[in-house]
LUMKE-674188 format. One record per residue (C-alpha): residue in three letters; x, y negated, z negated. Coordinates in steps of 0.001 Angstrom, whole numbers. Example, Ala and Ser with C-alpha at 12.3 -4.5 7.8 and 13.67 -1.06 7.14 Angstrom:
// LUMKE-674188
ALA_12300_4500_-7800
SER_13670_1060_-7140
//
This chain:
// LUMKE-674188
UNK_100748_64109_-4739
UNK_99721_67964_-5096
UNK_102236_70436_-4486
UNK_102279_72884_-2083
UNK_104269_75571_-132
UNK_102783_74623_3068
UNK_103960_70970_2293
UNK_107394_71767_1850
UNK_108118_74217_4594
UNK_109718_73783_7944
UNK_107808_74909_11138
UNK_109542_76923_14097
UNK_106954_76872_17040
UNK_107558_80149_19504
UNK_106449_80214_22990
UNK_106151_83941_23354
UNK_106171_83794_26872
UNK_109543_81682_27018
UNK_110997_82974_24189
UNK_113166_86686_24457
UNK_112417_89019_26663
UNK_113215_92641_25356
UNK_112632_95031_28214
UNK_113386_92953_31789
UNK_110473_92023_33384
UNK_111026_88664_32991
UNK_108095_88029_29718
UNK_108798_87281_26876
UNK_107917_89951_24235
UNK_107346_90781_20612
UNK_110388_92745_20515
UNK_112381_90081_22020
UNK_110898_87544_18749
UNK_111865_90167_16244
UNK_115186_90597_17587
UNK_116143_86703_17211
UNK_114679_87444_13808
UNK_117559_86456_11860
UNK_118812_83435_14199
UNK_115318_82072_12808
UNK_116118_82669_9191
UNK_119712_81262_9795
UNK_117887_78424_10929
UNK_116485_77470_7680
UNK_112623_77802_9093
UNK_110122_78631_6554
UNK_107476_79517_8774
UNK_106958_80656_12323
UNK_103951_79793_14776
UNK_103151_82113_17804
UNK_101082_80985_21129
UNK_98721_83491_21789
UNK_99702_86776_21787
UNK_95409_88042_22197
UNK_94527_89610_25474
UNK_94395_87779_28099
UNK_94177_87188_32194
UNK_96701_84452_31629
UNK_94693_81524_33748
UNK_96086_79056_30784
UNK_99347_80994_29788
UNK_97157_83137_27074
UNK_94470_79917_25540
UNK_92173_81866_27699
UNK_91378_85374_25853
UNK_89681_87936_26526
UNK_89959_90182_23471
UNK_91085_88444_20121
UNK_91534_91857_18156
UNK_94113_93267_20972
UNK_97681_92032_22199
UNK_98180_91498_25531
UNK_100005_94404_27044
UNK_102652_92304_29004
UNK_104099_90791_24970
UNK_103661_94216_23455
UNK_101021_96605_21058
UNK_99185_96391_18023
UNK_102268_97850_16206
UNK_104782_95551_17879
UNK_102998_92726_16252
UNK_102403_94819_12458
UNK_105993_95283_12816
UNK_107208_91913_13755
UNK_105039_90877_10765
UNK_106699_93108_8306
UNK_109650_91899_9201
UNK_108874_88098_9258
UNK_107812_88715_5249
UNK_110734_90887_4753
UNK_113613_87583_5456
UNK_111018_85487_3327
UNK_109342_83456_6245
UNK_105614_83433_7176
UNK_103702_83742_10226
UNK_100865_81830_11385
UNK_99360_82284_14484
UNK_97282_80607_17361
UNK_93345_80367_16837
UNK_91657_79529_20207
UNK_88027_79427_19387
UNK_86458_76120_21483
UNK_86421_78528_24204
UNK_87178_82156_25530
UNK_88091_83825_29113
UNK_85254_84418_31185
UNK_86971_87645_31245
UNK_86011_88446_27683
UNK_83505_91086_27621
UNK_81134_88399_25827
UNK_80751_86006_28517
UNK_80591_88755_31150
UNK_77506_90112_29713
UNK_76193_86347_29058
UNK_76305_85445_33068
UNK_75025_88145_33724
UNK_71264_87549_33457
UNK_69448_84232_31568
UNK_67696_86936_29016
UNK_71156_88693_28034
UNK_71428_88928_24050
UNK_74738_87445_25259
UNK_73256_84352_27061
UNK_73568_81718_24395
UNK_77291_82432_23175
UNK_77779_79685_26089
UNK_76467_77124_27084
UNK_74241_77097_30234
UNK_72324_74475_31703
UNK_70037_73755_35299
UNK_71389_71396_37760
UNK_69958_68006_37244
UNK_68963_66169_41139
UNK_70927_68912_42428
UNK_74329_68260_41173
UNK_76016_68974_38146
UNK_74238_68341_34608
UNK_76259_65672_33850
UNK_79389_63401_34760
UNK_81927_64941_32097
UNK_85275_65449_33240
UNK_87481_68586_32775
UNK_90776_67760_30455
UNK_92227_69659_33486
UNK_90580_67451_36359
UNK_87463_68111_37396
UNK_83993_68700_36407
UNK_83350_70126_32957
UNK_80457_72354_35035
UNK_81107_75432_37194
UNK_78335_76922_38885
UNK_77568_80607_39022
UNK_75607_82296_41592
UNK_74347_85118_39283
UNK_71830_83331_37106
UNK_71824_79575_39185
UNK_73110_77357_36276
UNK_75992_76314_35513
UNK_78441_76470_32204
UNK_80482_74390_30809
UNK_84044_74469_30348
UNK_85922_71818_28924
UNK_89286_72554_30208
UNK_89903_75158_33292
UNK_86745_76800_34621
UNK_88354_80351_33687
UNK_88035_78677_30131
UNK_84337_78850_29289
UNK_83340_76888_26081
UNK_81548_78686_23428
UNK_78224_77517_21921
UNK_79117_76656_18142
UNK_75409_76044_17431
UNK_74283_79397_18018
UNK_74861_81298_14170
UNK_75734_84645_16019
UNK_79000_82667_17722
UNK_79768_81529_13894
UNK_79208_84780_12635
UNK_81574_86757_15335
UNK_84476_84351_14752
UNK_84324_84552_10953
UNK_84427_88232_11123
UNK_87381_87895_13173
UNK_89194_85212_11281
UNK_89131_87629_8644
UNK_90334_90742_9935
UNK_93536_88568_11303
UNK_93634_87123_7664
UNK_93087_90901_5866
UNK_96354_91688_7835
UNK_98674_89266_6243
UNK_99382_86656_8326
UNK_99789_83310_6188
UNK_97470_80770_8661
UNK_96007_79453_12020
UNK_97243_76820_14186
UNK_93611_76143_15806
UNK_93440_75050_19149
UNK_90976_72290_20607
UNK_89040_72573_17695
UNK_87414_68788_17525
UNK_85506_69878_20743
UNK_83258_72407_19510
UNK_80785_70277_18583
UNK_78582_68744_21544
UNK_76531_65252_21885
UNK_72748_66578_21730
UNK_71513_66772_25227
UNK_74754_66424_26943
UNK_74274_63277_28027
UNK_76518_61218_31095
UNK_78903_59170_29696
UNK_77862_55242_30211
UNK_81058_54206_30769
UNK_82847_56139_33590
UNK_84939_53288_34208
UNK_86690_53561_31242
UNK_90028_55363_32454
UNK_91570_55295_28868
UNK_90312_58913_28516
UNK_88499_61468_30540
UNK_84932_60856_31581
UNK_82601_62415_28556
UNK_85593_62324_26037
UNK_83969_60465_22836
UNK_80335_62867_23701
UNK_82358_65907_22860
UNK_85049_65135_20868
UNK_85384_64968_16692
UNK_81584_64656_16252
UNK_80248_65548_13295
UNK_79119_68521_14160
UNK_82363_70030_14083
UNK_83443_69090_10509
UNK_80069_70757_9371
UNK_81301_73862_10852
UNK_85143_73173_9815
UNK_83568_73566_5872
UNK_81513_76635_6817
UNK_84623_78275_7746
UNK_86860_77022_4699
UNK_83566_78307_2178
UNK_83017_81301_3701
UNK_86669_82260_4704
UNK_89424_80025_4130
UNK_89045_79349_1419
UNK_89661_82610_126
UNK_93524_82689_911
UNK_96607_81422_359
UNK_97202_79880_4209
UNK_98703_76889_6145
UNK_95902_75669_8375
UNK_96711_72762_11219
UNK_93851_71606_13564
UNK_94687_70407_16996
UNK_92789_67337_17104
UNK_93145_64724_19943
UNK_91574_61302_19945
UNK_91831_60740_16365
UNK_93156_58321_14118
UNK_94682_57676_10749
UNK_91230_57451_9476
UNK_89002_59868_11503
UNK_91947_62110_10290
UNK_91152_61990_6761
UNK_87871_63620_7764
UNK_89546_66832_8449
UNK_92677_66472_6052
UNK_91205_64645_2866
UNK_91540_67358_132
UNK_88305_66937_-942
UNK_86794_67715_1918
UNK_88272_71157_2296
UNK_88749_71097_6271
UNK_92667_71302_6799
UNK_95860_71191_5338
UNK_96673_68926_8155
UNK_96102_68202_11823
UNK_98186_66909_14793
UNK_97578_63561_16238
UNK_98228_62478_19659
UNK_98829_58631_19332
UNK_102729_58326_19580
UNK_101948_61266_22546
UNK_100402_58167_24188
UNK_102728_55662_23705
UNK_104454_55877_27818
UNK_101017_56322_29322
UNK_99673_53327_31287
UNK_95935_52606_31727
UNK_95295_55197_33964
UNK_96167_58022_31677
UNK_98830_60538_30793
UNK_100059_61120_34368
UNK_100581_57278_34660
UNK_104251_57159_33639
UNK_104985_53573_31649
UNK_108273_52900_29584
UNK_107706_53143_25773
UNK_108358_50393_23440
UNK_109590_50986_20164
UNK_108016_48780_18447
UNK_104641_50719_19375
UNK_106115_53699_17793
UNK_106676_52100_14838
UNK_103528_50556_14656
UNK_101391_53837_15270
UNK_103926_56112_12886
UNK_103657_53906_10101
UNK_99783_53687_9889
UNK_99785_57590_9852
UNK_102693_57635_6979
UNK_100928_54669_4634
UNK_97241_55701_5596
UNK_97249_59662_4854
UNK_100191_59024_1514
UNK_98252_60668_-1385
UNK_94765_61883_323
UNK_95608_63903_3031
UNK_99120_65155_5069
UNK_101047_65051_8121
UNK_101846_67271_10759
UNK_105226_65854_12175
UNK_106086_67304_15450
UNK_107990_65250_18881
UNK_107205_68053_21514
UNK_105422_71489_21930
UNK_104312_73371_24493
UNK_101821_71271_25883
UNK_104643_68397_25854
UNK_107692_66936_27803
UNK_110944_67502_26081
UNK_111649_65025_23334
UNK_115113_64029_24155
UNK_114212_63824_27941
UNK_111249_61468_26762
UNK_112031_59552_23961
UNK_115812_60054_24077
UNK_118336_60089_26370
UNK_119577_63188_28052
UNK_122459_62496_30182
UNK_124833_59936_28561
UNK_123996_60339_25034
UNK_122043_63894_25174
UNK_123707_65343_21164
UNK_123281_61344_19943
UNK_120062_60715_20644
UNK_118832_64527_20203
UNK_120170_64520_16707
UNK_118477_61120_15940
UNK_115001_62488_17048
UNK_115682_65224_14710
UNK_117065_63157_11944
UNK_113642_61145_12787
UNK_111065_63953_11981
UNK_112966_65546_9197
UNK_112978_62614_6894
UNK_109512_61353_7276
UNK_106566_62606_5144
UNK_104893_65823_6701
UNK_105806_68984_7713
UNK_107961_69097_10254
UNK_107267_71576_13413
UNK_110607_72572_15214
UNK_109711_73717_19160
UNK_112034_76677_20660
UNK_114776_74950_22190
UNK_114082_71344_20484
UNK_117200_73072_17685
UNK_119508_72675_20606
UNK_119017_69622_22401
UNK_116857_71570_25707
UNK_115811_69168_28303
UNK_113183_68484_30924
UNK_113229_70560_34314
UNK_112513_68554_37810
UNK_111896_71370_39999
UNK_111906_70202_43680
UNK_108611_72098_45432
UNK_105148_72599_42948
UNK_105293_76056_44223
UNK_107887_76459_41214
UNK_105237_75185_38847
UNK_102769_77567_37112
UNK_100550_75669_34809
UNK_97306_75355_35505
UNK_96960_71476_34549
UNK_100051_70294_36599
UNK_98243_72372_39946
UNK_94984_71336_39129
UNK_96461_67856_39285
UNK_98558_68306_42376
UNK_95575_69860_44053
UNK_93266_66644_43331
UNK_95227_64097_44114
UNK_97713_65490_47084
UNK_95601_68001_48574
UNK_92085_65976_48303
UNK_92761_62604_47880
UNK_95943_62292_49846
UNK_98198_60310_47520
UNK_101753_60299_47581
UNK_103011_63792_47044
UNK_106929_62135_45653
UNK_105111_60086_43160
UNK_102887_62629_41514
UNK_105517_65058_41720
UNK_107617_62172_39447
UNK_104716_62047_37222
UNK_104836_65827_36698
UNK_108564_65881_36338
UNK_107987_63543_33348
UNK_104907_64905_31650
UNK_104140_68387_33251
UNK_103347_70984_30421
UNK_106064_73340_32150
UNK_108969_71164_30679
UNK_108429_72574_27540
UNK_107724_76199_28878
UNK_111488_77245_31134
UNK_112891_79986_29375
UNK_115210_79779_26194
UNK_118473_78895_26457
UNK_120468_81998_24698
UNK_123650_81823_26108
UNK_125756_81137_29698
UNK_124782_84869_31007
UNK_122609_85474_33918
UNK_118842_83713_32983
UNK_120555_82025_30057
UNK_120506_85336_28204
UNK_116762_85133_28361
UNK_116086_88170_30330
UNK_118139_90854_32582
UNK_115170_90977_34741
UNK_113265_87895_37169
UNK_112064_84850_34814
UNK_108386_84295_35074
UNK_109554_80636_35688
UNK_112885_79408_36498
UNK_115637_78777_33793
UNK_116900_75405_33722
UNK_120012_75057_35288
UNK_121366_72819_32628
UNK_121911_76495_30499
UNK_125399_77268_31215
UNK_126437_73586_29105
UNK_122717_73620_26346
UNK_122744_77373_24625
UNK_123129_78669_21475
UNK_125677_80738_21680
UNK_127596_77471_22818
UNK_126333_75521_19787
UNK_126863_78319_16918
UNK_130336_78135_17444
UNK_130533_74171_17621
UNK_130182_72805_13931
UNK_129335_69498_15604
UNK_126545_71183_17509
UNK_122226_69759_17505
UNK_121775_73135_15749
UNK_124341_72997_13120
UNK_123074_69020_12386
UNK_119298_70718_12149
UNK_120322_73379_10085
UNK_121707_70768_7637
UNK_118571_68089_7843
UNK_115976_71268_7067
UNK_118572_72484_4021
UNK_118829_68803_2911
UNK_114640_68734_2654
UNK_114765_71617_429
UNK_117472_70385_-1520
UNK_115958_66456_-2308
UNK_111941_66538_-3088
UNK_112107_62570_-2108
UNK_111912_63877_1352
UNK_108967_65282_1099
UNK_107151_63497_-986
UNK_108314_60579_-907
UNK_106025_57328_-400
UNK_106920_55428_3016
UNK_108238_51658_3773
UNK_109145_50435_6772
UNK_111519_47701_6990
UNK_113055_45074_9891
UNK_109752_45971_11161
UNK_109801_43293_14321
UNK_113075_45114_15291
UNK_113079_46397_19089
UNK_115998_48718_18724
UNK_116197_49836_14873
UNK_113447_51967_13317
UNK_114705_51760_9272
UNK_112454_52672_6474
UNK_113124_53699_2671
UNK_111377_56781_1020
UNK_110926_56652_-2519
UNK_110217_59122_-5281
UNK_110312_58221_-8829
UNK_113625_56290_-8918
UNK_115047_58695_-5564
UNK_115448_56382_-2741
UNK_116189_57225_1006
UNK_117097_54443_2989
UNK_117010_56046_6748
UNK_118568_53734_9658
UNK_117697_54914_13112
UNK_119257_53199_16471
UNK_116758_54913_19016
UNK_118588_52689_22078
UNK_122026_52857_23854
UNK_122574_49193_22393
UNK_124699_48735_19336
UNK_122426_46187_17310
UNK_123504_45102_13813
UNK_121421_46464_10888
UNK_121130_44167_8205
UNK_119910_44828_4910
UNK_116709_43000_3630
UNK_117834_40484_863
UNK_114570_41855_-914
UNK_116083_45388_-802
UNK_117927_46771_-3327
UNK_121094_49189_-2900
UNK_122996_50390_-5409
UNK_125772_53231_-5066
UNK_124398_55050_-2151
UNK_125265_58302_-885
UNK_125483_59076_2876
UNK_123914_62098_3138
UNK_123582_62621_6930
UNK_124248_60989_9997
UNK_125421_61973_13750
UNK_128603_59720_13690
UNK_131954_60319_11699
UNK_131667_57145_9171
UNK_134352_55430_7661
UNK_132819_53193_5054
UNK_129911_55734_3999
UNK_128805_53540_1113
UNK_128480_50160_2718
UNK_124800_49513_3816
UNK_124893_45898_3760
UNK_125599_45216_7627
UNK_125986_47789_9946
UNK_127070_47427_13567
UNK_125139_50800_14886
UNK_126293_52931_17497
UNK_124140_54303_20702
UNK_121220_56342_19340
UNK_123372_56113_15656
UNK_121367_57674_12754
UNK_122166_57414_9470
UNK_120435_58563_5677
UNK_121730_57504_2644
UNK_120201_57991_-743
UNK_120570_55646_-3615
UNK_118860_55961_-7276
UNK_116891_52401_-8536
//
């Protein structure tokens, strides 16, 4: 197992929007991130991630840019960011920032000039394409609902755009495309930031032709998923960038890449191949959606999780590395969603945490996740602002007439804008998030969930996170560490044992409000163990032979063989 910094640090996601707002009008702001600076750094967090911060209309909450050399006026200037940089370096954390490149706004001054007329120098940064029988070119379907094709009047064709029509998808195949977003890779790199998040980034390769999709039927994904999706196409250009730019720095690189397994993974995280340090996967993010899709709300099973998180932990061990994250901001809440957040909210949000801190990856913390922050239900989708979730209302309310209570329930469960109500600061006015008028409303659950609450509680989610991301920097086995599951038929315990050399981590998860008996494996064996974290006071901290667990009871010990 190579070493590396990237490897060993802990991730702190930022929703800039959501985040601190410095100067009232309800945004989030640069200023506001470098003023909860040092809460970061208190945090343990090695490394920050910022949504986009380009220039933007906003049609996708900033994924949509229109200028990726400026910051958008609304989170600050040029020197608000240089600053915030400085200042990141200066407490000894690094910043790594969004990279949307799949598509732009059709705001940005390149696809303005390329609707403009079919001989524009621009014309080909897109892609543009005749209607075929006098419909759209093909039967694709929008990851926000819809057609992938939006007509435009000026020229008579239509573009694609993959997710919201305001989102038009650029055309990787053209060199000039390649050549622009190199250039500005670079000048984001020549200013010291320390990686990319990249966004979307298995779709920019294209099936030849753009062919329908044969199988429409098939509701397991959209309509025209696998004919632009991790082709291979887009790993050619993935080791064009890391040869001609990557390559030549010291960065943390993470693809977003959806659809993928264990082993299509390797094809962007194998260190031979010189693609990624790592990429997220969405297969546990599947594991409560019925046949329909995401917005068809099932209950999970455990033993699926287990079953999907252990093939990523044994198949990537020693060729390639995990990105280990339970929510973001295009995500639920974890504790609403895999946890429970009314009887046993600090439990079972401390056992999620205790969960992706001791498996091996890199762990990626989302803004508010440190605390416990929960799912909003917001009566009336006039309180919603994301694009999917209206999209989605639109289709099936508006058009199709279904049952306005039961997609709202879907979008109180899944919507995007869980993840996206302001931060939780403290029990002030807006939760301490702004003196002004929240772009979106504050959950109302901030006067009990804030951290000013949970600094002062040593019993807190926060304080139990600060300790699991100083107890990863103090034990290498939890990072590097080889993975084992064990009681693997188990419907209520999730245990496995991490080993490194002769360091041994024998983790013990209850994810249920049950209190099931873990019982060692007679093939398993303990020494003098050390308890090294759990969210219950123990009595008996060195007895792991039988162990009647508590609701949502998590427990690490660490033994030497």
């Amino acid at each position: 197992m190579k070493k590396a910094w990237w490897k060993e640090a802990v991730v702190y996601q930022i929703y800039p929007r959501s985040f601190m707002d410095s100067n009232g009008d309800g945004i989030g702001d640069l200023p506001g991130i470098l003023s909860k600076l040092d809460y970061l750094a208190n945090l343990g967090v090695d490394v920050i991630w910022l949504c986009p911060i380009y220039q933007s209309p906003n049609d996708d909450n900033g994924y949509d840019i229109s200028d990726y050399y400026e910051i958008v006026s609304e989170f600050g200037t040029t020197e608000d960011f240089n600053r915030l940089l400085r200042e990141v370096h200066a407490r000894g954390m690094k910043l790594i920032m969004d990279l949307v490149v799949n598509h732009t706004s059709d705001e940005h001054p390149w696809f303005i000039e390329s609707r403009s007329s079919k001989d524009n120098a621009k014309r080909d940064y897109y892609i543009w394409r005749p209607s075929k029988n006098g419909d759209v070119p093909n039967n694709w379907e929008s990851i926000f609902s819809g057609s992938t094709w939006e007509y435009d009047e000026t020229t008579g064709e239509y573009y694609l755009h993959l997710f919201s029509k305001k989102q038009p998808d650029l055309n990787w195949t053209n060199p000039e495309v390649v050549r622009d977003i190199h250039q500005m890779v670079k000048w984001w790199l020549d200013k010291g930031i320390d990686g990319f998040r990249v966004d979307a980034i298995n779709h920019i390769g294209k099936a030849e032709g753009y062919p329908d999709d044969p199988h429409p039927e098939d509701k397991s994904h959209n309509t025209g998923y696998p004919l632009f999706s991790n082709l291979p196409a887009v790993h050619d250009q993935l080791q064009k960038l890391n040869r001609e730019v990557f390559d030549n720095y010291d960065i943390m690189t993470v693809g977003e890449t959806s659809g993928v397994g264990p082993q299509e993974a390797l094809l962007y995280v194998d260190e031979s191949r010189r693609e990624f340090n790592m990429v997220f996967q969405f297969e546990h993010m599947s594991i409560d959606s019925g046949t329909l899709g995401k917005w068809d709300v099932e209950p999970w099973r455990l033993l699926d999780l287990k079953k999907i998180m252990s093939k990523w932990q044994t198949e990537l061990y020693g060729k390639g590395w995990n990105a280990l994250y339970l929510n973001n901001h295009d995500q639920p809440r974890a504790v609403s969603r895999f946890g429970n957040d009314q009887t046993y909210w600090a439990q079972s949000a401390k056992l999620l945490a205790t969960y992706l801190h001791t498996l091996c990856g890199t762990p990626y913390v989302y803004q508010g996740e440190e605390i416990g922050m929960t799912n909003v239900a917001f009566a009336s989708i006039d309180s919603y602002g994301d694009v999917e979730i209206l999209n989605l209302y639109q289709q099936r309310v508006v058009e199709q007439g279904q049952d306005p209570k039961q997609v709202m329930a879907s979008i109180h469960h899944k919507g995007r804008d869980n993840a996206r109500t302001p931060m939780q600061w403290d029990r002030g006015d807006q939760a301490g998030f702004t003196t002004g008028t929240p772009w979106i409303q504050v959950n109302k659950n901030y006067t009990s969930i804030n951290v000013e609450q949970q600094l002062r509680d040593p019993g807190s989610i926060l304080n139990y996170y600060k300790k699991l991301i100083q107890l990863r920097k103090q034990y290498e086995v939890i990072v590097y560490g080889d993975y084992q599951m064990i009681l693997d038929d188990h419907s209520e315990i999730y245990a496995y044992v991490r080993r490194l050399g002769n360091e041994n981590l024998l983790v013990i998860l209850n994810f249920f409000s049950g209190t099931p008996i873990f019982q060692l494996p007679y093939d398993l064996h303990v020494g003098a163990s050390e308890l090294l974290i759990s969210n219950y006071s123990v009595e008996n901290d060195g007895e792991v032979q039988e162990i009647k667990l508590q609701p949502y009871e998590a427990r690490v010990y660490r033994f030497l063989s």
